[in-house]
C-alpha positions in Angstrom: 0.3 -18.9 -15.6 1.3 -22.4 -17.4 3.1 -25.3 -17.0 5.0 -27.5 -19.2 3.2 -30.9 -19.9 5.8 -33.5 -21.0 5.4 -37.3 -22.5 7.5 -39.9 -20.9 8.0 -42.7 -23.2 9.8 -46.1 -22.7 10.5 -49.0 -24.6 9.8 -52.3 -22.7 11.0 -54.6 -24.9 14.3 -52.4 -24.4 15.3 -52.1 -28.1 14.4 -55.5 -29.1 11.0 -54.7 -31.3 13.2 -52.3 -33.1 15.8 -54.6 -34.3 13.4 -58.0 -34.8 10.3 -56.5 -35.8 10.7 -56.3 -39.2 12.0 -60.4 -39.9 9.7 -61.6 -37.3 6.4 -59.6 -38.2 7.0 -58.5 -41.3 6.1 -55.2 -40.1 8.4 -52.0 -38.5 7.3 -52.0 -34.8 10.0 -49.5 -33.2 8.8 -50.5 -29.7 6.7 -51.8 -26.7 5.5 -48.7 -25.7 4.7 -47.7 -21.9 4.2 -44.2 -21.4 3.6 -41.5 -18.5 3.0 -37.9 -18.5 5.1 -35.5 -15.9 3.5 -32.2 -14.9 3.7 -30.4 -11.8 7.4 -31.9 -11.2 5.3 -35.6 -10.5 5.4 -38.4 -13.3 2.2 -39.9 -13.1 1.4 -43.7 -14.4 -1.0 -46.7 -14.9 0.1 -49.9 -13.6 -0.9 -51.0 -10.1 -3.6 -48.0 -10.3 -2.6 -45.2 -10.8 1.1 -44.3 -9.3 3.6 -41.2 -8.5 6.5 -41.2 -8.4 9.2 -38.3 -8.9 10.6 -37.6 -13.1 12.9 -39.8 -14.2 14.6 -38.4 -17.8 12.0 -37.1 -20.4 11.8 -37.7 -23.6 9.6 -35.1 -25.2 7.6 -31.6 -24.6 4.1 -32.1 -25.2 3.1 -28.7 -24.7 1.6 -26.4 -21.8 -1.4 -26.5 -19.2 -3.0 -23.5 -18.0 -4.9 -25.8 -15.5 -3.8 -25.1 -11.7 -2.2 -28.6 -9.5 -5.2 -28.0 -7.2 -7.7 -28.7 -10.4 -5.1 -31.7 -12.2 -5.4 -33.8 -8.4 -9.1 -33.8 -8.2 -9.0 -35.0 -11.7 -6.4 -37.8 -10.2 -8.8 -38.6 -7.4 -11.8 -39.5 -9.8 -9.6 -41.2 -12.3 -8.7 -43.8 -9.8 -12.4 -45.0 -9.7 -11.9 -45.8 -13.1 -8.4 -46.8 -13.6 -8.3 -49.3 -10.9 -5.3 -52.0 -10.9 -7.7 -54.8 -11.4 -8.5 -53.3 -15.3 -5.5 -53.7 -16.6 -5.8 -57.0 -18.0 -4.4 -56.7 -21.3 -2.6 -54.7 -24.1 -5.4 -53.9 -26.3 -8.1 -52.9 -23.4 -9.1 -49.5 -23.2 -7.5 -49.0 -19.6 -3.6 -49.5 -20.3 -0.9 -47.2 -19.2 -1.1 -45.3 -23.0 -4.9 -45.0 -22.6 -4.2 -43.3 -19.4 -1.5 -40.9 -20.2 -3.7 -39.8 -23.3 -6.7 -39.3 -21.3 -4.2 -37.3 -18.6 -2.6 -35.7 -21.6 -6.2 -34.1 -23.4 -7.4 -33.0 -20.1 -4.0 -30.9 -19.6 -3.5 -29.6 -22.8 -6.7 -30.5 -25.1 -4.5 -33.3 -27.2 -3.5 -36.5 -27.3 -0.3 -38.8 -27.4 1.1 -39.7 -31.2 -1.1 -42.3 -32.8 1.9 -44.5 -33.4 1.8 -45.3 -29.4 -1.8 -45.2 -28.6 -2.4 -47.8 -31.6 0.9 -50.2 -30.8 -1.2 -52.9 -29.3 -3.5 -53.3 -31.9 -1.3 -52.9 -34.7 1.3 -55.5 -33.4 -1.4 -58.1 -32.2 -2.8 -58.2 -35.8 0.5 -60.0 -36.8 1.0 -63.7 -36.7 4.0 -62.9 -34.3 2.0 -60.7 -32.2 -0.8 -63.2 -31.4 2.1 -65.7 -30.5 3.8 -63.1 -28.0 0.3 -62.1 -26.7 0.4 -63.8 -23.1 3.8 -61.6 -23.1 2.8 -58.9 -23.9 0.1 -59.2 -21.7 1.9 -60.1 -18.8 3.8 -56.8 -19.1 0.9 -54.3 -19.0 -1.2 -57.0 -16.7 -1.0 -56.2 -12.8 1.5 -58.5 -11.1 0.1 -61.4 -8.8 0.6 -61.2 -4.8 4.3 -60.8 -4.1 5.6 -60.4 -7.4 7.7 -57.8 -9.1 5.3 -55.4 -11.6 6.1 -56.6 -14.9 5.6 -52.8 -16.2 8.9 -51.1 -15.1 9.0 -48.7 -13.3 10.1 -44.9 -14.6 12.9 -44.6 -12.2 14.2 -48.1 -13.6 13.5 -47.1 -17.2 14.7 -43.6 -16.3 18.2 -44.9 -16.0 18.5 -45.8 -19.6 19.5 -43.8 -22.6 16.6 -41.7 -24.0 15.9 -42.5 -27.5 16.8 -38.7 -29.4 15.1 -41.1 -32.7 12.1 -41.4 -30.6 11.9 -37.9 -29.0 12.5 -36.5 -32.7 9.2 -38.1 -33.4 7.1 -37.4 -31.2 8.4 -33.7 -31.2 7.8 -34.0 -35.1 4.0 -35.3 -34.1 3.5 -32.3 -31.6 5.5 -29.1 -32.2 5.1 -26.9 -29.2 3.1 -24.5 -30.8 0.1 -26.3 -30.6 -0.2 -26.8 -27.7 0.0 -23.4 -26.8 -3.5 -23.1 -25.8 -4.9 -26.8 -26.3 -8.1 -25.5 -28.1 -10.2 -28.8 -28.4 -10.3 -30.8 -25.5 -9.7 -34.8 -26.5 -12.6 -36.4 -24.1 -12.8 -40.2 -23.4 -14.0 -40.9 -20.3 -16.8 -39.4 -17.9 -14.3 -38.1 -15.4 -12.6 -36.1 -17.8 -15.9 -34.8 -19.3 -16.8 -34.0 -15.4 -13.7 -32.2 -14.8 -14.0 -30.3 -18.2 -16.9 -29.1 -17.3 -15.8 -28.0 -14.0 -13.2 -25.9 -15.2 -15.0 -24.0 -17.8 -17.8 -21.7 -17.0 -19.0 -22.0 -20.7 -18.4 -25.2 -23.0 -19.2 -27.0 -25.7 -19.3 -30.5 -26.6 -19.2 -32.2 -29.8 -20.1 -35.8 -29.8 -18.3 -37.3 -33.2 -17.6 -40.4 -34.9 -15.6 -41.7 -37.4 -17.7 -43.3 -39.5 -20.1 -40.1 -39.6 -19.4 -38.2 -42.7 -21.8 -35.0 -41.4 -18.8 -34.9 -38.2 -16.1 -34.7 -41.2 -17.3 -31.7 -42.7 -18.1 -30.0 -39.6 -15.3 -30.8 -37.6 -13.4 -28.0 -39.3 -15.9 -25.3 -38.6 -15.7 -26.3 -34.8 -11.9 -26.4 -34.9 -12.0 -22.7 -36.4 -14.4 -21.8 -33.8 -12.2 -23.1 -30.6 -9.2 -20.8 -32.2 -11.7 -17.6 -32.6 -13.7 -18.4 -29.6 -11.8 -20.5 -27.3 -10.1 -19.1 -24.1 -6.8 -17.6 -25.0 -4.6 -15.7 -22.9 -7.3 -15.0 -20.1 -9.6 -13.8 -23.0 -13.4 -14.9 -22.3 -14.0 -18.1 -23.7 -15.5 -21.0 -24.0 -14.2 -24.6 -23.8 -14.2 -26.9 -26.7 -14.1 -30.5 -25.9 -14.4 -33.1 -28.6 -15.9 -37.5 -27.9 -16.1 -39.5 -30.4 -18.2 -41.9 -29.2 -16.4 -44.7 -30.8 -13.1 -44.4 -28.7 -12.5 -44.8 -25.0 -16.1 -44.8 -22.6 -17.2 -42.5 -25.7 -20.5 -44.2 -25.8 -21.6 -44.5 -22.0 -21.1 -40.5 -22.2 -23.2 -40.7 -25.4 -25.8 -42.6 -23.4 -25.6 -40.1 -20.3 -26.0 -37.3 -22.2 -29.0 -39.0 -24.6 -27.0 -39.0 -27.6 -28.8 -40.5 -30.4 -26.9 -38.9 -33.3 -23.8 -37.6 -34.7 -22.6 -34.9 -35.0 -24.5 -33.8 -32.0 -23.6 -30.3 -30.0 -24.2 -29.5 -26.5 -24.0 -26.3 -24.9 -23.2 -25.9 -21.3 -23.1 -22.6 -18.5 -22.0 -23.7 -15.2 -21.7 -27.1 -15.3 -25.6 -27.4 -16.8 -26.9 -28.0 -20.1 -28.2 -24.8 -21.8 -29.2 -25.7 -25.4 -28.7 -28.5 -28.0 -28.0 -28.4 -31.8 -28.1 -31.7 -33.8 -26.8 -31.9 -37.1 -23.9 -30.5 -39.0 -25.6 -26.8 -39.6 -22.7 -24.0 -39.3 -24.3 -21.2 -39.3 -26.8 -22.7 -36.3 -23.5 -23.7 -34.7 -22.2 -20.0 -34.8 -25.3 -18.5 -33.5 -25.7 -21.1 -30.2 -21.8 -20.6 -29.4 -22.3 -16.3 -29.9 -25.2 -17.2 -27.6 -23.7 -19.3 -25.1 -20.6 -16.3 -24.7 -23.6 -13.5 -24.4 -24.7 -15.7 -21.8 -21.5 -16.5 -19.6 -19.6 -13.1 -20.5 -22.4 -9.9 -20.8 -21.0 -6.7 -22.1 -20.5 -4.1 -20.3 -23.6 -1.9 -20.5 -21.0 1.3 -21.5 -19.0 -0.6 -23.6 -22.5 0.4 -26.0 -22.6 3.8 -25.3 -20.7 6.6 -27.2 -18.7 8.7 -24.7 -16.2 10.9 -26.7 -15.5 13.2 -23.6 -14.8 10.9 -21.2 -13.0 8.9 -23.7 -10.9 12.0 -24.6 -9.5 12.3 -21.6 -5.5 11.2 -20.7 -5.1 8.8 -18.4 -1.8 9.6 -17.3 -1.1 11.0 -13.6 -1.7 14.3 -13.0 1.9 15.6 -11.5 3.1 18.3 -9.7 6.4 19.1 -11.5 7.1 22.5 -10.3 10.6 22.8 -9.5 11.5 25.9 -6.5 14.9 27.1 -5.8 16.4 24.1 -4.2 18.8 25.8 -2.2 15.7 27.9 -0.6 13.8 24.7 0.6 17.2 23.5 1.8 17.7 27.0 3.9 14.0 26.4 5.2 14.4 22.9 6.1 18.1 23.9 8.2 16.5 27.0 10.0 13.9 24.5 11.3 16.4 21.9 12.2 18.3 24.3 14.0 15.1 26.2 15.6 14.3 23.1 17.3 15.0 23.5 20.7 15.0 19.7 21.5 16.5 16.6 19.9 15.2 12.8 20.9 17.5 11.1 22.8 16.6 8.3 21.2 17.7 9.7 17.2 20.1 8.2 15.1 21.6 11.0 14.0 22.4 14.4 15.7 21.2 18.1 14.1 25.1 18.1 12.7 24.5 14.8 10.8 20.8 15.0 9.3 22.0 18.4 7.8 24.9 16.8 6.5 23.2 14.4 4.6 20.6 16.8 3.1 23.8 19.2 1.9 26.3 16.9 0.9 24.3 14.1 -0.1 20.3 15.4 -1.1 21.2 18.6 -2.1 23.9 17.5 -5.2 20.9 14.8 -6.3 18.4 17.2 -6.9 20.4 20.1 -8.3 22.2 17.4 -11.1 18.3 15.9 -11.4 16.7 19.7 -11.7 18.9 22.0 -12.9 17.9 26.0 -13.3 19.1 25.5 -16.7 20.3 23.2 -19.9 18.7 19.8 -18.8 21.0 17.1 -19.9 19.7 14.7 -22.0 20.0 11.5 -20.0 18.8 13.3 -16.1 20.6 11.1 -13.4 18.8 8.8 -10.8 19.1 8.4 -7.1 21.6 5.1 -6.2 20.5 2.8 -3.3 23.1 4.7 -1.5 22.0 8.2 -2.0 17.9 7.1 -1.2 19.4 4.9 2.0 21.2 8.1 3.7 18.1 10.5 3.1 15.4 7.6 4.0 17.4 7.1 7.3 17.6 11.2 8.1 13.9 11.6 6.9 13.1 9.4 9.7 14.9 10.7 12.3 13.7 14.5 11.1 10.2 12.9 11.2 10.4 11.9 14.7 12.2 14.9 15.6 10.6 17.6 14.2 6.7 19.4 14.2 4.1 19.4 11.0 4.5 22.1 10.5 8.4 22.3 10.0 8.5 19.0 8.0 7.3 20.5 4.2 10.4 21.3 3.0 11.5 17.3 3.4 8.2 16.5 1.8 8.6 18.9 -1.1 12.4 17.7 -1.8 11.2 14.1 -1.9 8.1 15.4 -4.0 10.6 16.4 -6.8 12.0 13.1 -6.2 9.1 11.2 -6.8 9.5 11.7 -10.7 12.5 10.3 -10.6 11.6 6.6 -12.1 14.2 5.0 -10.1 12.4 6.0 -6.8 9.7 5.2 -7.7 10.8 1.7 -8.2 12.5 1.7 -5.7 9.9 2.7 -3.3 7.8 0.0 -4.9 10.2 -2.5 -3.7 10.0 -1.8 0.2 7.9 -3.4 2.4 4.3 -1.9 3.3 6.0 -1.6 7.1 9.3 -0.6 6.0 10.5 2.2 8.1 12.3 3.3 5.0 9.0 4.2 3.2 8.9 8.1 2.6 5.0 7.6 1.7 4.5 5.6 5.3 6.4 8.2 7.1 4.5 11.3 5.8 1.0 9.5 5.6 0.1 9.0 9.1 1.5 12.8 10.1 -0.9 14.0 7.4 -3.8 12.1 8.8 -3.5 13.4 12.2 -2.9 17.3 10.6 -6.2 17.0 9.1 -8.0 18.8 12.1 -5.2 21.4 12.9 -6.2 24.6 11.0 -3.0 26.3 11.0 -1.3 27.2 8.3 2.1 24.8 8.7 -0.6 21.7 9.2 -2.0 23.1 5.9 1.3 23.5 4.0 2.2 20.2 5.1 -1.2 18.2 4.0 -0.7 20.2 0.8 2.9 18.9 0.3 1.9 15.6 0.8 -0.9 15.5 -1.9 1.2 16.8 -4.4 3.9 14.2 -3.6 1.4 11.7 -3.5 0.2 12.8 -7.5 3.7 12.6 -8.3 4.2 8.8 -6.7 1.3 7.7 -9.2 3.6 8.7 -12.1 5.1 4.9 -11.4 3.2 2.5 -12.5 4.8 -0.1 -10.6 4.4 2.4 -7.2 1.1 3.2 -8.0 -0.3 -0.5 -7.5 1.4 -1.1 -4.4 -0.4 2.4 -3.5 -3.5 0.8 -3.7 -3.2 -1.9 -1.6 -5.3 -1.9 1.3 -3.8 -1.0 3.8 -1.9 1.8 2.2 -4.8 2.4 0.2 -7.1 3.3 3.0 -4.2 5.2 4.7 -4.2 7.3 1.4 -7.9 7.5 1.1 -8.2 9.1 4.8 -6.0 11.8 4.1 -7.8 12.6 0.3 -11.3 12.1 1.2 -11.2 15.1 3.7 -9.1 17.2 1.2 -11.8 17.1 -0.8 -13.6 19.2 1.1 -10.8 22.0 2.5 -11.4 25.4 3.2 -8.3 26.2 0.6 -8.8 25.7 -3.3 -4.9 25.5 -3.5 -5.2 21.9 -1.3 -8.7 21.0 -3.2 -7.3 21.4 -6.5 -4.7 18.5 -5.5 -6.5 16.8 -3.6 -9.0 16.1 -7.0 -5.6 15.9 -8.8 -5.1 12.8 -6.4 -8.5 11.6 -6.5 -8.0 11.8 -10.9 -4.9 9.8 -10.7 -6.1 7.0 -8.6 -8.9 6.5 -10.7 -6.9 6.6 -13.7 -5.2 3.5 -12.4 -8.6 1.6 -12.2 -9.8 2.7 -15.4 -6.9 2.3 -17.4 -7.1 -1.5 -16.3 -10.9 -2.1 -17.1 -10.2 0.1 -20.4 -7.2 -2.5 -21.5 -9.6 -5.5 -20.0 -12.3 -4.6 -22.8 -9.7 -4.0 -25.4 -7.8 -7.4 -25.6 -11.2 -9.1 -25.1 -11.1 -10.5 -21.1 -14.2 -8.7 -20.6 -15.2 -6.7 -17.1 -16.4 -9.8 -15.1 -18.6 -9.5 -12.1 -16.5 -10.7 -9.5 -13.6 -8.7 -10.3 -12.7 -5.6 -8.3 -14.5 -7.4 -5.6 -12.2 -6.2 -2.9 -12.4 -2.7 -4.3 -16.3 -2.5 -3.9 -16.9 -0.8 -1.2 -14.2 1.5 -1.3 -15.6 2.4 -4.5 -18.6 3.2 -2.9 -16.9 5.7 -0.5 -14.6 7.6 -3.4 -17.8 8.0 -5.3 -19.9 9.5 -2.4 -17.0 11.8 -1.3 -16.5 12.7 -5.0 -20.3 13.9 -5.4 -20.2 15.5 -2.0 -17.1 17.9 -2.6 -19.0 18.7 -6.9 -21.8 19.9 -5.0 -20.1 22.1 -2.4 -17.5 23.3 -5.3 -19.3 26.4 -6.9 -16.5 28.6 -8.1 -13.5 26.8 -9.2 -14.1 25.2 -12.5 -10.6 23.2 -12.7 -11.5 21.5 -9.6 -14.7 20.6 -10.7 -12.5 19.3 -13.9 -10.7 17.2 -12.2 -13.7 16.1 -9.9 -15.8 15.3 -12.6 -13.1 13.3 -14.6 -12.6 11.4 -11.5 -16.1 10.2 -10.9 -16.2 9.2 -14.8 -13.3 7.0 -14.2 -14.0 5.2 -11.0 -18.0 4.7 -12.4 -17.2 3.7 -16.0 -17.0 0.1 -16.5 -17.0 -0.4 -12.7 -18.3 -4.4 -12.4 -20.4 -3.2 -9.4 -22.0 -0.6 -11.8 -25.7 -2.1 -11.9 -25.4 -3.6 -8.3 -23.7 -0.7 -6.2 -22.9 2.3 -7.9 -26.1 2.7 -9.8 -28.5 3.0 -7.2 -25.9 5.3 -5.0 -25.9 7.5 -8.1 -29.4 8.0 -8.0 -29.8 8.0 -3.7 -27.0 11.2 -4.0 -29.1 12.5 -7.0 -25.8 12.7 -8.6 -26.9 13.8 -11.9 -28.8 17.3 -10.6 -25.8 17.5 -8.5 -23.7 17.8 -12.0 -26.3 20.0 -14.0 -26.2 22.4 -11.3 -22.4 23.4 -12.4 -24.3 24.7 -15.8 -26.2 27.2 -14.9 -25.7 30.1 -12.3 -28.4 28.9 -9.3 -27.9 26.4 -6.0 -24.8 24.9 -7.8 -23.0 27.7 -9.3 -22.5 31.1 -7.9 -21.2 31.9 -11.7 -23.2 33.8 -14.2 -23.8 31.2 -17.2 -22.1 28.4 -15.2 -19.1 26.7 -15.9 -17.7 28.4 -19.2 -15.0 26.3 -20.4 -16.8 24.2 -23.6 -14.5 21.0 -23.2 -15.8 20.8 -18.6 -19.2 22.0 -19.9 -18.8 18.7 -22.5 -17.4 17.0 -19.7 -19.6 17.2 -16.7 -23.0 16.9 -19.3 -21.5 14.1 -20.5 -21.0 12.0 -17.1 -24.2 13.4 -15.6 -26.5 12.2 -19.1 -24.6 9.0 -19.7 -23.4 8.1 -16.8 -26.0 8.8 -13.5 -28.6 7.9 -15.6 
């Protein structure tokens, strides 16, 4: 996330340098400038110290900071030990209000403020008139004695005068949006910044310049080029690229801190600490120590090296259940059971009359116009708010009402309903405790049905699998589904599914187990692609859950000994939860080789302890598959 940086700039000798300059200088001086920068809905100053104070009217965009508020105040705090009120002496010192909103201005967006303000003092003291006017001009930037006014005034004074639209066409001419976009090159002056810098960046380099150094000249534009190509950019992996010339600002006591004894001199920092040094203006040295430093901070993924065209091959979209049954059957089933119930809560919403009402005249006209026996529309209508209200409110009562075992029919409807998109946004959009949540209802029933072996507990747990598969077909549903706390909740029911007596329920519940993982690998997969990198501390709250899918994966492969699809979907599963994992070397490495996971997988190839098959699995592309995973993965 960014936020817009603006540059506050005001005129102090309120219009008069504009229109006298010229006869009394014989130079164009459009202004005394005092300027501020507002970020985080604070304008922020140099006068008395350093001051806050709330916007007054801006002037100009200066661009975009991806730094946090937390981050810009600790930068604040150690500012003040060096922009203290007593500094501010004069216009030409290197601790004015300009110096100060350019220092605040590089560390937000890597830039500085136009040159045209930052060199005003100097330029207009070199004239005749502005050594006359110097105690003046002083006075204005000077911190006022005990008891007296600030000369500087202040932005909510200044802030009730006309902007300048001359002024703010300038500056905007200086720095067009666009590059600012990503501040490449930090502008450093000060330790503080330098500090901070470093802080924010867990790789960096520095480039200690100066203007009078022709070497810096010619290699300023190979270190520009490499902030663009290297540089952090959109949550890509990066390093920082901060620029001191030690000629401007506290340049040189940084020089001295860092034992600067040449320019152009390159330092190369991970974590805060120096790694490596390059002195000179050699490019191709330059290239190799940044490569370096990004090997360093960012690894690759070890099987982002390693060719895996099966796994690679495989879709990552959501394995659904799309079978569509005669919907006035399910209805019929659903009734008989409603009216088969010999007792009805006290407590319910709704009587028998009403629930069936809602499923006939309300459900029942939804599912036929959204599955039809025959010519499919085009354009397939969705559920309204109204149509998913009245059928969330009788699911509930029917819920509370009603026995597992007579509850699979409402499952299966809302099944078909689950690839509707609008459900599943809708869906997305209710609270984890909502009692309106179709998935909240069903889940807990299904837990509790897991040690009832009848066969209406089974049909039930079955139901729910399937409409489970078909609730990952929204991509917007599917992340709220793996949350935590539906995410367990979700896990309790598959993990034992896994291991049913019935290969009807196994088979989804490895559909389910496929399509969760998808979800995870499709996110590291698009991570490596646009260059963000799988870091080590990401996932970190999916760790250990990781830890039990894998292990409950690998336990139901080595009990499965028949039913190749299942193993399919098994297999495909455990590739996509252990490829790329971050917690691949630390935690799911060593479990791998603790389950013995790749004899486990070897045993599907050949009738024996795995296989009760002659030949083993016989379909080439699982036979591909499952080698695959168990050579490249478990090794």
């Amino acid at each position: 996330m960014s936020f817009p940086v603006k540059l506050y700039v005001y005129d102090l000798s309120n219009g008069m340098a504009r229109q006298l300059s010229r006869q009394l200088t014989g130079r164009q001086i459009d202004g005394i400038w005092h300027t501020s920068v507002v970020v985080f809905g604070r304008e922020i100053f140099y006068g008395q110290g350093i001051n806050t104070t709330a916007p007054g009217r801006s002037h100009a965009n200066i661009g975009e900071t991806a730094l946090d508020e937390e981050t810009f105040d600790e930068y604040l705090h150690e500012m003040k030990q060096h922009y203290t009120a007593d500094k501010i002496t004069d216009a030409d010192t290197e601790f004015n209000c300009n110096s100060f909103t350019d220092d605040c201005v590089g560390f937000l967006t890597g830039q500085s403020i136009p040159a045209f303000i930052k060199d005003l003092p100097t330029d207009f003291l070199s004239t005749p008139f502005g050594a006359a006017l110097r105690p003046t001009i002083d006075a204005m930037y000077r911190r006022p004695s005990p008891g007296a006014a600030p000369s500087i005034p202040s932005p909510s004074t200044a802030a009730r005068a006309s902007p300048n639209p001359q002024l703010a066409a300038r500056v905007h001419r200086w720095c067009p949006n666009d590059r600012f976009a990503d501040g490449p090159i930090h502008i450093i002056t000060n330790p503080t910044s330098f500090n901070s810098f470093l802080k924010s960046h867990r790789a960096a380099v520095a480039f200690f310049t100066s203007e009078t150094c022709p070497p810096c000249k010619m290699i300023e534009p190979v270190f520009e080029r490499l902030s663009e190509e290297k540089g952090l950019h959109e949550g890509k992996n990066g390093a920082g690229f901060a620029k001191i010339d030690i000629d401007v600002g506290m340049g040189r006591n940084l020089a001295s801190e860092w034992g600067i004894r040449a320019t152009p001199t390159f330092i190369f920092f991970l974590d805060g600490k120096k790694l490596d040094e390059l002195k000179g203006a050699n490019q191709n040295e330059l290239r190799n120590l940044v490569d370096l430093l990004l090997f360093q901070a960012y690894p690759p993924h070890p099987h982002t090296s390693i060719p895996m065209p099966a796994i690679q091959a495989l879709s990552m979209n959501p394995i659904i259940f799309s079978q569509v049954p005669a919907i006035e059957t399910v209805l019929a089933k659903l009734s008989s059971f409603i009216d088969d119930q010999p007792s009805w809560p006290e407590a319910a919403t709704q009587t028998k009359a009403e629930v069936k009402a809602v499923i006939s005249t309300t459900v029942l006209p939804y599912l036929r116009s959204r599955f039809p026996a025959s010519n499919s529309p085009k354009v397939l209508p969705s559920a309204t708010p109204a149509i998913l209200t009245a059928w969330t409110q009788a699911t509930s009562v029917m819920a509370s009402a009603l026995p597992v075992e007579s509850l699979f029919p409402l499952v299966d409807m809302w099944r078909l309903a689950f690839l509707d998109p609008a459900v599943g946004a809708w869906a997305a959009s209710l609270t984890p405790s909502s009692a309106s949540d179709p998935v909240g209802v069903f889940l807990p029933k299904a837990i509790s049905s897991q040690d009832t072996p009848t066969k209406g507990a089974r049909n039930y747990i079955l139901t729910v699998l399937r409409l489970l598969c078909n609730a990952f077909s929204s991509p917007v549903l599917a992340r709220k589904l793996l949350r935590e706390d539906m995410r367990q909740k979700i896990t309790s029911v598959l993990v034992p599914s896994l291991l049913h007596t019935d290969p009807v329920v196994r088979t989804a519940a490895a559909s389910l187990a496929f399509d969760v993982a998808a979800v995870i690998q499709k996110d590291r997969v698009e991570s490596v692609r646009t260059g963000k990198g799988i870091r080590p501390g990401s996932e970190e709250d999916l760790a250990d859950w990781q830890v039990e899918m894998v292990s409950a994966l690998l336990e139901a492969l080595d009990r499965e000994k028949e039913n190749e699809e299942v193993v399919h979907r098994l297999t495909a599963a455990l590739a996509f939860y252990v490829r790329l994992s971050p917690h691949y070397e630390t935690q799911i490495k060593p479990l791998l080789e603790v389950l013995q996971s790749r004899d486990v997988l070897k045993g599907k190839l050949a009738k024996g302890d795995g296989w009760n098959v002659d030949g083993g699995i016989g379909k080439k592309d699982i036979r591909k598959l499952v080698e695959e995973v168990a050579m490249k993965l478990c090794a």
